[in-house]
Predicted model as a PDB file, atoms N, CA, C, CB and O in Angstrom, pLDDT in the B-factor column:
MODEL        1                                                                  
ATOM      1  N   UNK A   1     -23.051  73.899  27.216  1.00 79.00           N  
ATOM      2  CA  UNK A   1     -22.891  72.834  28.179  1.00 79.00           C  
ATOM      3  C   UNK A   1     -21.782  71.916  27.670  1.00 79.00           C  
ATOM      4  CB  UNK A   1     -24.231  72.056  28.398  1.00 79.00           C  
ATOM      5  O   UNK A   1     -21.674  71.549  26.500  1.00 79.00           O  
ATOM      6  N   UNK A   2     -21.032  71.611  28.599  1.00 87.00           N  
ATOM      7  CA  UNK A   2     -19.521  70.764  27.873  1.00 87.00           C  
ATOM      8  C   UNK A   2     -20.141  69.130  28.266  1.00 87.00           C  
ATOM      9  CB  UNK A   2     -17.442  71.250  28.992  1.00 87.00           C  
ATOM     10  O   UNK A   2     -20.918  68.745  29.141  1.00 87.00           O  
ATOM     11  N   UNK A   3     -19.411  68.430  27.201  1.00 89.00           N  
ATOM     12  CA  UNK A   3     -19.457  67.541  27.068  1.00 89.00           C  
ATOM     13  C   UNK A   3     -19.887  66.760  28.370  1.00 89.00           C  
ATOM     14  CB  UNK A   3     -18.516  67.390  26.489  1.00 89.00           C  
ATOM     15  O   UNK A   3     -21.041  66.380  28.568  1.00 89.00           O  
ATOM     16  N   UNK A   4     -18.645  66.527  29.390  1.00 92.00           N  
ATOM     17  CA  UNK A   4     -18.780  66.447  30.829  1.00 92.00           C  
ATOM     18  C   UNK A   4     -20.127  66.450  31.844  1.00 92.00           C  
ATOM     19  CB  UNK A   4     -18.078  67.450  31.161  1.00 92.00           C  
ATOM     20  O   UNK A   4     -20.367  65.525  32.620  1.00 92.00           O  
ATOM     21  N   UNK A   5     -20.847  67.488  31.719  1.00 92.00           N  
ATOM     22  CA  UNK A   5     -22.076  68.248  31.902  1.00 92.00           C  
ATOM     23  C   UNK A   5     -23.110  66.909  31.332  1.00 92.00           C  
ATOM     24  CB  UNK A   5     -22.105  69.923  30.897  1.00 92.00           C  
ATOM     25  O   UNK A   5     -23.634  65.969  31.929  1.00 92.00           O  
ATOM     26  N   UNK A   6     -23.105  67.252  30.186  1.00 90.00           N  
ATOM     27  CA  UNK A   6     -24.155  66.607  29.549  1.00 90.00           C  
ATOM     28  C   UNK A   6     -24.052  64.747  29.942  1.00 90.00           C  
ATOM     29  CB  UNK A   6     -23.969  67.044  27.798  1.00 90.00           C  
ATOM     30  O   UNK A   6     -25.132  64.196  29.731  1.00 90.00           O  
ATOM     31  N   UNK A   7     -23.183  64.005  30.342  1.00 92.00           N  
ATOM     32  CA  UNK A   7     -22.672  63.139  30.137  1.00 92.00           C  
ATOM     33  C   UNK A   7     -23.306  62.537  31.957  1.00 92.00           C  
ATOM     34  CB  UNK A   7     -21.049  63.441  29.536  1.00 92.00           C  
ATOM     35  O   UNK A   7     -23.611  61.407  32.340  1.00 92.00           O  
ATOM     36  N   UNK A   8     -23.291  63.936  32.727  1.00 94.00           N  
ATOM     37  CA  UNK A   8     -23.359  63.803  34.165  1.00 94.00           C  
ATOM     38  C   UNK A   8     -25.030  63.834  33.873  1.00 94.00           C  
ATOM     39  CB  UNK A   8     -22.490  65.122  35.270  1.00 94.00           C  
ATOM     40  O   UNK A   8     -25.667  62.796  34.052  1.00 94.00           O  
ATOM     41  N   UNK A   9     -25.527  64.736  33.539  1.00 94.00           N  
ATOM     42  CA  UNK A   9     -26.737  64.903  33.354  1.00 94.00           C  
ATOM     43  C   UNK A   9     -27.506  63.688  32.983  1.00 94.00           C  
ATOM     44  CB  UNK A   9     -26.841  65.833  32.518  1.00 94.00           C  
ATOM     45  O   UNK A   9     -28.411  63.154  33.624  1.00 94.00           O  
ATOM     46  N   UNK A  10     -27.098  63.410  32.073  1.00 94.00           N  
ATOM     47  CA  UNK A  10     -27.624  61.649  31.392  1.00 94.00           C  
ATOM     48  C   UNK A  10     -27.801  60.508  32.311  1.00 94.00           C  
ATOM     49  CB  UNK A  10     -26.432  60.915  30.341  1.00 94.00           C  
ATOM     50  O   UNK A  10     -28.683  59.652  32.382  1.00 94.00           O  
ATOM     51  N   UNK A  11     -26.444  60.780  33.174  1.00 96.00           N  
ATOM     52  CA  UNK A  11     -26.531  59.274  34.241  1.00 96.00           C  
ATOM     53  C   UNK A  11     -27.477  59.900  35.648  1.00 96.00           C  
ATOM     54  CB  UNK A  11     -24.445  58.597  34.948  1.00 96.00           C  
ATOM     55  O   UNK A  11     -28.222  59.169  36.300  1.00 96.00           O  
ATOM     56  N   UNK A  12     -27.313  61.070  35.881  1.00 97.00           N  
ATOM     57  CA  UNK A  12     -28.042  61.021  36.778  1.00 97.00           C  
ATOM     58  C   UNK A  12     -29.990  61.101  36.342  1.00 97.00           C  
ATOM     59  CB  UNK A  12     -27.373  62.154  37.614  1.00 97.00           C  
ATOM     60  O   UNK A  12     -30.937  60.951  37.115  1.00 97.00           O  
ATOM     61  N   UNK A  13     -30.003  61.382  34.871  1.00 97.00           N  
ATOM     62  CA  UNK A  13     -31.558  61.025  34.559  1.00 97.00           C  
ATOM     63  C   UNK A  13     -31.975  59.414  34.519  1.00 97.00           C  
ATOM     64  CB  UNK A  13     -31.930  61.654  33.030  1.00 97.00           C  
ATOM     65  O   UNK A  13     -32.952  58.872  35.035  1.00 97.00           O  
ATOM     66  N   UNK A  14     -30.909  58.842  33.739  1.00 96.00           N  
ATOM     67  CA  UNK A  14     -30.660  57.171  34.331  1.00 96.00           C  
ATOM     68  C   UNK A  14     -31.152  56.964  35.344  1.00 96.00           C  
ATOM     69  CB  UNK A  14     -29.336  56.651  34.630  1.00 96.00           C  
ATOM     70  O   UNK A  14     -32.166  56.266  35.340  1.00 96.00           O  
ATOM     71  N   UNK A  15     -30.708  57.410  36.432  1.00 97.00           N  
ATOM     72  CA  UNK A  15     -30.872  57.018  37.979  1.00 97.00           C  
ATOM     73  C   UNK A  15     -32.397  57.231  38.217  1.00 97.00           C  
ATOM     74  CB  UNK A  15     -29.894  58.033  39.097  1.00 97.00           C  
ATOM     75  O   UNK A  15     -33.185  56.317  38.460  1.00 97.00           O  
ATOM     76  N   UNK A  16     -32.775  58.809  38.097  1.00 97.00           N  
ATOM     77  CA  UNK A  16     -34.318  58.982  38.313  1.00 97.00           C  
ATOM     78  C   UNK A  16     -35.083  58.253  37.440  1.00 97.00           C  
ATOM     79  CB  UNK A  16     -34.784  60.355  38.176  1.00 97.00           C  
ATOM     80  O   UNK A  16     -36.175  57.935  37.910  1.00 97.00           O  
ATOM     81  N   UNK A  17     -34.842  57.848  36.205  1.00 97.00           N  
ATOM     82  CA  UNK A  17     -35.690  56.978  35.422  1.00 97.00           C  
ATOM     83  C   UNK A  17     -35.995  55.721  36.001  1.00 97.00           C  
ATOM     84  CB  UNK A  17     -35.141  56.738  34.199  1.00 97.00           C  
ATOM     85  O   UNK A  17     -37.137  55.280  36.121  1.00 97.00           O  
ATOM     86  N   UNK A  18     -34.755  55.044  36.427  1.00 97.00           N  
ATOM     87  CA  UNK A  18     -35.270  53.400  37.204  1.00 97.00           C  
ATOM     88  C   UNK A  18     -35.523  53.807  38.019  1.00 97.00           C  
ATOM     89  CB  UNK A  18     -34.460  52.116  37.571  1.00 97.00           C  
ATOM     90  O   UNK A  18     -36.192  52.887  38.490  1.00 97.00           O  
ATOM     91  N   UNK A  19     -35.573  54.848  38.986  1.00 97.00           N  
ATOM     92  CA  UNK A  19     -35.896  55.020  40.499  1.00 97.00           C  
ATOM     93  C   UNK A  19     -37.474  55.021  40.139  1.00 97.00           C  
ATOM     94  CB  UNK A  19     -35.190  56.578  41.396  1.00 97.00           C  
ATOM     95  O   UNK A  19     -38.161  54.435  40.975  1.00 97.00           O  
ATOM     96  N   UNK A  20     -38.296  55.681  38.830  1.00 97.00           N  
ATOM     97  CA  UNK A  20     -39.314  56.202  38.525  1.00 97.00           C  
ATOM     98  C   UNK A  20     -39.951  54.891  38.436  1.00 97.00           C  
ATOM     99  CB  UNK A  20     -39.288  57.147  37.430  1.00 97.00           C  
ATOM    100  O   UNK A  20     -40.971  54.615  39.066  1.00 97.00           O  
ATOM    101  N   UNK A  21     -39.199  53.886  37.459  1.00 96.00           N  
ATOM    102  CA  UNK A  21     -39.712  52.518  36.988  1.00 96.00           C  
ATOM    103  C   UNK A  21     -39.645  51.215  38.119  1.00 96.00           C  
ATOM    104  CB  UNK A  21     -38.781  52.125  35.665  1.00 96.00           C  
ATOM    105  O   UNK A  21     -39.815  50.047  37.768  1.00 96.00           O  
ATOM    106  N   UNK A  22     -39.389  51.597  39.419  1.00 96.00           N  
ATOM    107  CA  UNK A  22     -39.043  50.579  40.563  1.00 96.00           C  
ATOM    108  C   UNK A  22     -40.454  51.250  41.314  1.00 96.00           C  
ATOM    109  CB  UNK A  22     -37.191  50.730  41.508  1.00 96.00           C  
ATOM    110  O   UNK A  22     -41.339  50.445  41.603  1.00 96.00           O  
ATOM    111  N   UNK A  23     -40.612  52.304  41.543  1.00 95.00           N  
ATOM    112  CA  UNK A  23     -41.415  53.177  42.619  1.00 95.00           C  
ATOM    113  C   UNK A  23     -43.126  52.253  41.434  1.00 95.00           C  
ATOM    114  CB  UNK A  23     -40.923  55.798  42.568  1.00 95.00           C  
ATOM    115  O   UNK A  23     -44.098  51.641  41.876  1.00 95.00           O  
ATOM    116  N   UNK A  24     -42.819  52.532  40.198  1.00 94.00           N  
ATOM    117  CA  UNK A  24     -44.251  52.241  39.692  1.00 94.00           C  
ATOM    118  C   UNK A  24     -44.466  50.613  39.658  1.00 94.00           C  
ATOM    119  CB  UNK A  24     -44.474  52.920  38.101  1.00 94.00           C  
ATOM    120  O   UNK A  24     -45.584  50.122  39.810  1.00 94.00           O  
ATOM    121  N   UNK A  25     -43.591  50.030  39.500  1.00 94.00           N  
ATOM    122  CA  UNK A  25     -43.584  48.377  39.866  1.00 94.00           C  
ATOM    123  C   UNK A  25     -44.079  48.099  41.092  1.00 94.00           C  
ATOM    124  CB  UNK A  25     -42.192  47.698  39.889  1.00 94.00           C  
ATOM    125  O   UNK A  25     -44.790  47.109  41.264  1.00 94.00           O  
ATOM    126  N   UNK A  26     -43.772  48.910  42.046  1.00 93.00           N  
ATOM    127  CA  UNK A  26     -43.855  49.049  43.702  1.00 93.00           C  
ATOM    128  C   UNK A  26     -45.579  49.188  44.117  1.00 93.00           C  
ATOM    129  CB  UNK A  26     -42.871  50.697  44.284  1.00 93.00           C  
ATOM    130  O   UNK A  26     -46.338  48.542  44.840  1.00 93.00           O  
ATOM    131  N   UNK A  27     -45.707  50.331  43.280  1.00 91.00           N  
ATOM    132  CA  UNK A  27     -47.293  50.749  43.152  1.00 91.00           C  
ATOM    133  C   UNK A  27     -48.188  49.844  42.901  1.00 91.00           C  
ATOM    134  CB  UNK A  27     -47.582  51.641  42.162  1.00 91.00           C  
ATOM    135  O   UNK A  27     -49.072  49.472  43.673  1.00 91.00           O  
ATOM    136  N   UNK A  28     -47.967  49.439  41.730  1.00 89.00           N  
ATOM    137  CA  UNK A  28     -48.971  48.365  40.835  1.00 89.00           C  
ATOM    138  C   UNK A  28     -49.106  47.350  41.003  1.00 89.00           C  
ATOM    139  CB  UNK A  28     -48.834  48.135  39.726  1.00 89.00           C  
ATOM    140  O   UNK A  28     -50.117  46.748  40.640  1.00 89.00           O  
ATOM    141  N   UNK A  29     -47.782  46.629  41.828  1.00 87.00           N  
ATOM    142  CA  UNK A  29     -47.492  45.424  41.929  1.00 87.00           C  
ATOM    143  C   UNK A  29     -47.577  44.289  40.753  1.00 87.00           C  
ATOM    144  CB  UNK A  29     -48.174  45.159  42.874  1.00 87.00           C  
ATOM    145  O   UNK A  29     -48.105  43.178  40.793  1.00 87.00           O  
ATOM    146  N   UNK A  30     -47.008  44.822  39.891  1.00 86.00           N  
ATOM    147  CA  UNK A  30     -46.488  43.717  38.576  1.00 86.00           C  
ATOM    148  C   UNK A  30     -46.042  45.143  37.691  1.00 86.00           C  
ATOM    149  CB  UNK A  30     -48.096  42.390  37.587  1.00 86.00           C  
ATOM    150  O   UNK A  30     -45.980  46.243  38.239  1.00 86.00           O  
ATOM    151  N   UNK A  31     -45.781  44.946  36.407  1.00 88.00           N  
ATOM    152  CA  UNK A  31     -45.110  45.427  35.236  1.00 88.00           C  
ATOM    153  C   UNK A  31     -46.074  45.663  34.295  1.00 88.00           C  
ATOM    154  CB  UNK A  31     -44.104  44.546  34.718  1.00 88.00           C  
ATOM    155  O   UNK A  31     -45.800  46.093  33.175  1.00 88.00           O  
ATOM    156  N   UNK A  32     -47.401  45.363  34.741  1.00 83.00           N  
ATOM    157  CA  UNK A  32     -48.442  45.645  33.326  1.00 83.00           C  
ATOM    158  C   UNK A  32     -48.318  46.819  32.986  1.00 83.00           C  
ATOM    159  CB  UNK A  32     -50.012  45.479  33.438  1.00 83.00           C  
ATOM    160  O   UNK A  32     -48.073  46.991  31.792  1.00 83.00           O  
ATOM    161  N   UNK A  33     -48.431  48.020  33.850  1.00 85.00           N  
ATOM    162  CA  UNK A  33     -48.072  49.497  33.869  1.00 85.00           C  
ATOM    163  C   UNK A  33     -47.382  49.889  32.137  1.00 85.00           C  
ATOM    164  CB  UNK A  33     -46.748  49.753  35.327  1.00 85.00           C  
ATOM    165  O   UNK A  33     -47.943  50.431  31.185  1.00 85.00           O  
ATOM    166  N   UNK A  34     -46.380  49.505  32.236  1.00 86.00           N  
ATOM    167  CA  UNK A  34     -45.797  49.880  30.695  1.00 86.00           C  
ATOM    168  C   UNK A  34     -45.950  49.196  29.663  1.00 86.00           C  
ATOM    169  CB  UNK A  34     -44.542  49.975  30.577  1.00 86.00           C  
ATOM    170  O   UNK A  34     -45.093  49.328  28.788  1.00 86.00           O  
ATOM    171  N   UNK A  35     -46.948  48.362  29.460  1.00 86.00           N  
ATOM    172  CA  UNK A  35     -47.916  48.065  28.807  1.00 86.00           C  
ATOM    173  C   UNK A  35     -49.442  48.808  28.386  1.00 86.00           C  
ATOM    174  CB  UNK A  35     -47.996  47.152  29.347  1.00 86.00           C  
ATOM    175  O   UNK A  35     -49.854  49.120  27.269  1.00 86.00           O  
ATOM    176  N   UNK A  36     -49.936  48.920  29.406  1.00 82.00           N  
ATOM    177  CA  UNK A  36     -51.076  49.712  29.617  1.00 82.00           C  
ATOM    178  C   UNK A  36     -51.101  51.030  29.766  1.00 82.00           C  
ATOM    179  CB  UNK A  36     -51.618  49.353  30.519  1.00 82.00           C  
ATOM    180  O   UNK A  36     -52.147  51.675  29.694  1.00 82.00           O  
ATOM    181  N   UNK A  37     -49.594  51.707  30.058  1.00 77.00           N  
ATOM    182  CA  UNK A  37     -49.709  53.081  30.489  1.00 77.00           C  
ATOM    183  C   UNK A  37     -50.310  53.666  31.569  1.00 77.00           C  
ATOM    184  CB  UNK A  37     -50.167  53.625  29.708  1.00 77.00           C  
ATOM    185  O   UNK A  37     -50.651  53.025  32.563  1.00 77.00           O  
ATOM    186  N   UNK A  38     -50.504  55.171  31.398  1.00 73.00           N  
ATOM    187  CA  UNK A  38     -51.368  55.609  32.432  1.00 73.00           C  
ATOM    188  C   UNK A  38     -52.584  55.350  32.559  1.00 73.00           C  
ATOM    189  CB  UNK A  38     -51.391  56.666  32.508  1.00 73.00           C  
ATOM    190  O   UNK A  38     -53.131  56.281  33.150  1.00 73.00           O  
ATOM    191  N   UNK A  39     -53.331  54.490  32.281  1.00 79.00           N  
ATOM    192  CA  UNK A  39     -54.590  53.577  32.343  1.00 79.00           C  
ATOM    193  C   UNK A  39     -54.532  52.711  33.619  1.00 79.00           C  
ATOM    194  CB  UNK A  39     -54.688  52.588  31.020  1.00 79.00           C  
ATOM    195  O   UNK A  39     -55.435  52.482  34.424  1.00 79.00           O  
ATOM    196  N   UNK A  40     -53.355  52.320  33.612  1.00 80.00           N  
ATOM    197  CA  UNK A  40     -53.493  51.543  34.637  1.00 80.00           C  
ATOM    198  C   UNK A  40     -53.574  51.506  36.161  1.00 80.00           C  
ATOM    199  CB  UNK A  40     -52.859  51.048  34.430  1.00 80.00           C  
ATOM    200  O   UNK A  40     -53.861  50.630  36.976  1.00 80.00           O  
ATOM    201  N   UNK A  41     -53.157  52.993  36.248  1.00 80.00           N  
ATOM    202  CA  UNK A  41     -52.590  53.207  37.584  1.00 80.00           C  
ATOM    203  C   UNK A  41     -54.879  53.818  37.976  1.00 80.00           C  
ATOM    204  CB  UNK A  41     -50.604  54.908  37.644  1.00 80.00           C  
ATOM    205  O   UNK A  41     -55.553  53.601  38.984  1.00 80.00           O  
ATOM    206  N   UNK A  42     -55.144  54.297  37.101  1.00 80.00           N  
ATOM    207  CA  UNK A  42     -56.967  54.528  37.413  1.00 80.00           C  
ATOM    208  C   UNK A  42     -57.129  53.209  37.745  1.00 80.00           C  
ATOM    209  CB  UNK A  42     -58.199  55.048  35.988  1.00 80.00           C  
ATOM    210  O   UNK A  42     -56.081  53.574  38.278  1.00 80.00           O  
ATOM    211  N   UNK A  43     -57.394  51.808  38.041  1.00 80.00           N  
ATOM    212  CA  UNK A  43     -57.522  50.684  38.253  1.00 80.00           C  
ATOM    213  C   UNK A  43     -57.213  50.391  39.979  1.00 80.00           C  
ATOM    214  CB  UNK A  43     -56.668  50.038  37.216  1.00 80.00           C  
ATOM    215  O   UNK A  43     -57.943  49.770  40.752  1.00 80.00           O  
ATOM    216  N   UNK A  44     -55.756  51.122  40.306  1.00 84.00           N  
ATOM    217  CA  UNK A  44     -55.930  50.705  41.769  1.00 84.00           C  
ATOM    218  C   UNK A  44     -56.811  51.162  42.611  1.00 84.00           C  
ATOM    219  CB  UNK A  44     -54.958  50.886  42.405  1.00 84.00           C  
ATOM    220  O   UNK A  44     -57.147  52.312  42.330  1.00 84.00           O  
ATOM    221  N   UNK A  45     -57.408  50.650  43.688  1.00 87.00           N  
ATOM    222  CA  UNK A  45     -58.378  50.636  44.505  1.00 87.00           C  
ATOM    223  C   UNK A  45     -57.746  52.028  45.932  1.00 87.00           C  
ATOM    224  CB  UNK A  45     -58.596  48.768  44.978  1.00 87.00           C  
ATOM    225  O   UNK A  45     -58.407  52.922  46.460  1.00 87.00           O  
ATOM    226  N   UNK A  46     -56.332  51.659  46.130  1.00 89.00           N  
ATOM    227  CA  UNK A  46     -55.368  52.398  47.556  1.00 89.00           C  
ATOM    228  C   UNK A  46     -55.656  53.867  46.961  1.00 89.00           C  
ATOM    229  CB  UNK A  46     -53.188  51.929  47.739  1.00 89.00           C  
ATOM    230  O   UNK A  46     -55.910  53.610  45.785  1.00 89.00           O  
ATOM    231  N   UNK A  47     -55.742  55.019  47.087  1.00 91.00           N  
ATOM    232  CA  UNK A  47     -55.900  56.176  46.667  1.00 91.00           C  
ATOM    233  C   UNK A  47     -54.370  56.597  47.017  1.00 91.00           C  
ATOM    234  CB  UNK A  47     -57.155  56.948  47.309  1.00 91.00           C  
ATOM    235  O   UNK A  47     -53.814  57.225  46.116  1.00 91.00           O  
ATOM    236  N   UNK A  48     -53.620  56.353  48.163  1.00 92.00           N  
ATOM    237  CA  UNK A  48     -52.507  56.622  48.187  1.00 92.00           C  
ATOM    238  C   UNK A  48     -51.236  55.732  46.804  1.00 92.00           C  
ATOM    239  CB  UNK A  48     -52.358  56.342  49.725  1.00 92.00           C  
ATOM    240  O   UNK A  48     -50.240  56.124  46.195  1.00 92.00           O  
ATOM    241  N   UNK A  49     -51.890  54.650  46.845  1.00 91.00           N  
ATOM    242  CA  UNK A  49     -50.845  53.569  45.913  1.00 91.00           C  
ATOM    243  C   UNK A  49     -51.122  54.465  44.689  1.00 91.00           C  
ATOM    244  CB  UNK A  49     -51.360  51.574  45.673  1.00 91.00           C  
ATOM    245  O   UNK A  49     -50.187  54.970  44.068  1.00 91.00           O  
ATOM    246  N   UNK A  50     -52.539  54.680  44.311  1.00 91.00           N  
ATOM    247  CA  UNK A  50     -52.879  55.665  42.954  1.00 91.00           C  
ATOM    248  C   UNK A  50     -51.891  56.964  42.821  1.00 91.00           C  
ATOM    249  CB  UNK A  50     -54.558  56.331  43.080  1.00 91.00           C  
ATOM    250  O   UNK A  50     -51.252  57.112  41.779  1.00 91.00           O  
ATOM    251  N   UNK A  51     -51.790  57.803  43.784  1.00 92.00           N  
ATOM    252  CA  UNK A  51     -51.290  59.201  43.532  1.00 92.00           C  
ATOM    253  C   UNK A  51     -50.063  58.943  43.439  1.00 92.00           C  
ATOM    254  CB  UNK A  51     -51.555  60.287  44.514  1.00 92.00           C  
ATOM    255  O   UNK A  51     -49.398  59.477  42.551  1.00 92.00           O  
ATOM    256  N   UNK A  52     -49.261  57.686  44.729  1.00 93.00           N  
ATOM    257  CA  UNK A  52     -47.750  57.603  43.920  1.00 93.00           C  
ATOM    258  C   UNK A  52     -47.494  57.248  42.619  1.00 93.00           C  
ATOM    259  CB  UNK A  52     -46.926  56.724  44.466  1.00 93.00           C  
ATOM    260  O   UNK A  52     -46.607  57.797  41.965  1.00 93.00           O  
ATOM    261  N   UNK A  53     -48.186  56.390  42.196  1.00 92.00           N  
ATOM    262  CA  UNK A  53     -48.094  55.602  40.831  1.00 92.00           C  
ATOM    263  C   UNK A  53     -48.411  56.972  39.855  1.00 92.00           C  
ATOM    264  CB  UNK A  53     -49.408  54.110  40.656  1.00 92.00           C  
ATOM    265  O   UNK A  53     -47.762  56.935  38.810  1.00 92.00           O  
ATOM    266  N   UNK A  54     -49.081  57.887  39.968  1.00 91.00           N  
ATOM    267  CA  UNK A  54     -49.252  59.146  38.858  1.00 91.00           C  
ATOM    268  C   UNK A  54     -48.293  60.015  39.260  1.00 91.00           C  
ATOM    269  CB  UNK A  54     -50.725  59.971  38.800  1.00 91.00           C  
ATOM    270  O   UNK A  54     -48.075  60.915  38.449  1.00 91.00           O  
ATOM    271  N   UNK A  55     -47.459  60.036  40.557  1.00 94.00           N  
ATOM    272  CA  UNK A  55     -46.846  60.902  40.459  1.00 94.00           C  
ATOM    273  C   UNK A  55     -45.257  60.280  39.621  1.00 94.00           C  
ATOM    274  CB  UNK A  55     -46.899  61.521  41.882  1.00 94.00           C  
ATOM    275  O   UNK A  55     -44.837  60.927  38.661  1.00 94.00           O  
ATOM    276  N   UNK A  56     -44.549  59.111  40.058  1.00 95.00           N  
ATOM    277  CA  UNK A  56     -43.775  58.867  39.445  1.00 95.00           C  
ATOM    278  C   UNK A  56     -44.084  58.432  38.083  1.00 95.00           C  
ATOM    279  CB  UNK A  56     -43.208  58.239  40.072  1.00 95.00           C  
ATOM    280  O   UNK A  56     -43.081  58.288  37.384  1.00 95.00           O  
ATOM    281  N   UNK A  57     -45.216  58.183  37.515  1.00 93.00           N  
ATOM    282  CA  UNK A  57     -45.490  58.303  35.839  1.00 93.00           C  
ATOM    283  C   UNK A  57     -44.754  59.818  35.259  1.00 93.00           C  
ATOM    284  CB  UNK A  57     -47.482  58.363  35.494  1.00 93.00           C  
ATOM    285  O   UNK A  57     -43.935  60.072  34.376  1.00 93.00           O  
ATOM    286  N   UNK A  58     -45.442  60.559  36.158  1.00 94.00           N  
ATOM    287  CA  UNK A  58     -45.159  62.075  35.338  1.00 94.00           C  
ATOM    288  C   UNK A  58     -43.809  62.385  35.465  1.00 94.00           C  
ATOM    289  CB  UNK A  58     -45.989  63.436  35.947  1.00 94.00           C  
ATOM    290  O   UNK A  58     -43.263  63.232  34.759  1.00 94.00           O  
ATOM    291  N   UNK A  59     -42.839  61.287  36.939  1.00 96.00           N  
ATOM    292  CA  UNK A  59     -41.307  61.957  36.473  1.00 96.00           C  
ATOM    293  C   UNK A  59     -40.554  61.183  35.695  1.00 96.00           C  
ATOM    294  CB  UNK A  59     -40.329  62.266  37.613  1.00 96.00           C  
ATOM    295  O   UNK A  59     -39.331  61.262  35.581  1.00 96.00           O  
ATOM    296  N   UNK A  60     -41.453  60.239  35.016  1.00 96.00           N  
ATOM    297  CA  UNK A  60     -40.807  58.996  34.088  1.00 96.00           C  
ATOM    298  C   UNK A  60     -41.025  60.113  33.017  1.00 96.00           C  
ATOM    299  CB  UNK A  60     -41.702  57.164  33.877  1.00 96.00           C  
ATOM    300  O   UNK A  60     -40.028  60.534  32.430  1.00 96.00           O  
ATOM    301  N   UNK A  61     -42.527  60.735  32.658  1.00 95.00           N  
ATOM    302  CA  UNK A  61     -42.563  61.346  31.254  1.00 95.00           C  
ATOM    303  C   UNK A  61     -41.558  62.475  31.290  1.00 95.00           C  
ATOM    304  CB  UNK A  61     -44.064  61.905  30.818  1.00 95.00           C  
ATOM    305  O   UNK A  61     -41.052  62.663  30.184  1.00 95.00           O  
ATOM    306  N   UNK A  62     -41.208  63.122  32.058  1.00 96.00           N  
ATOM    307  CA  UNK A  62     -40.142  64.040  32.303  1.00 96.00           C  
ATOM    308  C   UNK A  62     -38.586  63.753  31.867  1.00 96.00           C  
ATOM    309  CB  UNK A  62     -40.187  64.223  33.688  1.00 96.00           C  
ATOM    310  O   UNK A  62     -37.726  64.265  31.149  1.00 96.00           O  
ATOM    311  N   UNK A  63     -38.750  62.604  32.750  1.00 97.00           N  
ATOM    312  CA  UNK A  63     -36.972  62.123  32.356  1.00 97.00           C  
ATOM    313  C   UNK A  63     -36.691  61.685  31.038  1.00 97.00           C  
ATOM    314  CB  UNK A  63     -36.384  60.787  33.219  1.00 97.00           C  
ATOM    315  O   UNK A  63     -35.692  62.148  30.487  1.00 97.00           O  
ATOM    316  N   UNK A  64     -37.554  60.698  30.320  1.00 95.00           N  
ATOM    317  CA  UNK A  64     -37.584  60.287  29.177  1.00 95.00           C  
ATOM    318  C   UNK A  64     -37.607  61.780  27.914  1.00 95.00           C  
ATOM    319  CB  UNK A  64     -38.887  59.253  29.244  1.00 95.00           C  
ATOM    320  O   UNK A  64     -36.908  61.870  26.904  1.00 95.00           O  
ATOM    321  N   UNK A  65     -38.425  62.577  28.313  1.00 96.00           N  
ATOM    322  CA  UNK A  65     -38.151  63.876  27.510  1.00 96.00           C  
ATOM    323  C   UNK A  65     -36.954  64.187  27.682  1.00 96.00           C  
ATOM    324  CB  UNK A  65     -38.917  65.034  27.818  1.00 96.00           C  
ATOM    325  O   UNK A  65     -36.230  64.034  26.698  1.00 96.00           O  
ATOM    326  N   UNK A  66     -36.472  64.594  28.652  1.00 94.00           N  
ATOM    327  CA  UNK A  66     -35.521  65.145  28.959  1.00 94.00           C  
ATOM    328  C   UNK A  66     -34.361  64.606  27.944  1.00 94.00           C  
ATOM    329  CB  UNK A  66     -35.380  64.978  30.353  1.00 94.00           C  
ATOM    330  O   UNK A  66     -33.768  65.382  27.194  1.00 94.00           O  
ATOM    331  N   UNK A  67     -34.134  63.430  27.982  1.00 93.00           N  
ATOM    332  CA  UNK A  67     -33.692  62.103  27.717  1.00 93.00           C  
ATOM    333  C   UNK A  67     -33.433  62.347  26.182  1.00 93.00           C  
ATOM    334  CB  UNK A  67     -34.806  60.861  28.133  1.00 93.00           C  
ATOM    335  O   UNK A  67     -32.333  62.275  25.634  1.00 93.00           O  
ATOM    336  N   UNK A  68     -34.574  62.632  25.614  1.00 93.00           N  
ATOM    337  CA  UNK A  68     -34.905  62.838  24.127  1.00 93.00           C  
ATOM    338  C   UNK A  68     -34.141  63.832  23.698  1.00 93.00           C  
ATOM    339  CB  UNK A  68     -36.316  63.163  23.798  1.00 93.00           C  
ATOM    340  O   UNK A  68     -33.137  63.748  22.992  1.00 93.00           O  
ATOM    341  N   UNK A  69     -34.515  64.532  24.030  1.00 91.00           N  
ATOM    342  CA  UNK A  69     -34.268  66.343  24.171  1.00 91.00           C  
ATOM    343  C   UNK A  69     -32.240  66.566  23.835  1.00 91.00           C  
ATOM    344  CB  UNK A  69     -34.852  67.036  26.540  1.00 91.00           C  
ATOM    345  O   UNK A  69     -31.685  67.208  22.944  1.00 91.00           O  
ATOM    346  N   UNK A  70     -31.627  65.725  24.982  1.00 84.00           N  
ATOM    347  CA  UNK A  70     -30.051  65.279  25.193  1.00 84.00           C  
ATOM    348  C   UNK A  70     -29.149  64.289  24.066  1.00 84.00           C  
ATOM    349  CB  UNK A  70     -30.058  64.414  26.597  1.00 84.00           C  
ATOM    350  O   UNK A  70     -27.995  64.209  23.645  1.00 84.00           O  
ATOM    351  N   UNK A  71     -30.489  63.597  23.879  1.00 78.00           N  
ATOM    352  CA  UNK A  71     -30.164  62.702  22.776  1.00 78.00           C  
ATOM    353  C   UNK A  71     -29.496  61.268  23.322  1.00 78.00           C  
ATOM    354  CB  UNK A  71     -29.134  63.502  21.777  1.00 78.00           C  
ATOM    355  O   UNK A  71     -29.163  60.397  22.519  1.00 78.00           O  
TER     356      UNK A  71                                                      
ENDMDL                                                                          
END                                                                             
């Protein structure tokens, strides 16, 4: 993978990462979330607000690997 590649790759995981960290702010309605982790999102009452909030957790743990992984 050339430099280029990897460089594109990075900003566009950027992008899905805050998109991940706006969608779970959205959910929870405050920031305790990354404090508390996935604990917190078991707490909401909406079953729909719940499943978004676990689903963009899991593409936060994704991107952040990913993230790792790229360096």
């Amino acid at each position: 993978m050339s430099i280029a590649q990897i460089k594109n790759l990075q900003r566009r995981l950027g992008h899905l990462e805050h998109e991940a960290v706006e969608e779970l702010n959205r959910a929870c309605g405050h920031e305790l979330w990354q404090n508390l982790g996935f604990d917190a999102f078991d707490s909401l009452d909406d079953a729909d607000r719940r499943a978004r909030a676990n689903y963009y957790y899991g593409q936060l743990q994704v991107v952040r690997e990913l993230k790792d992984v790229l360096g």
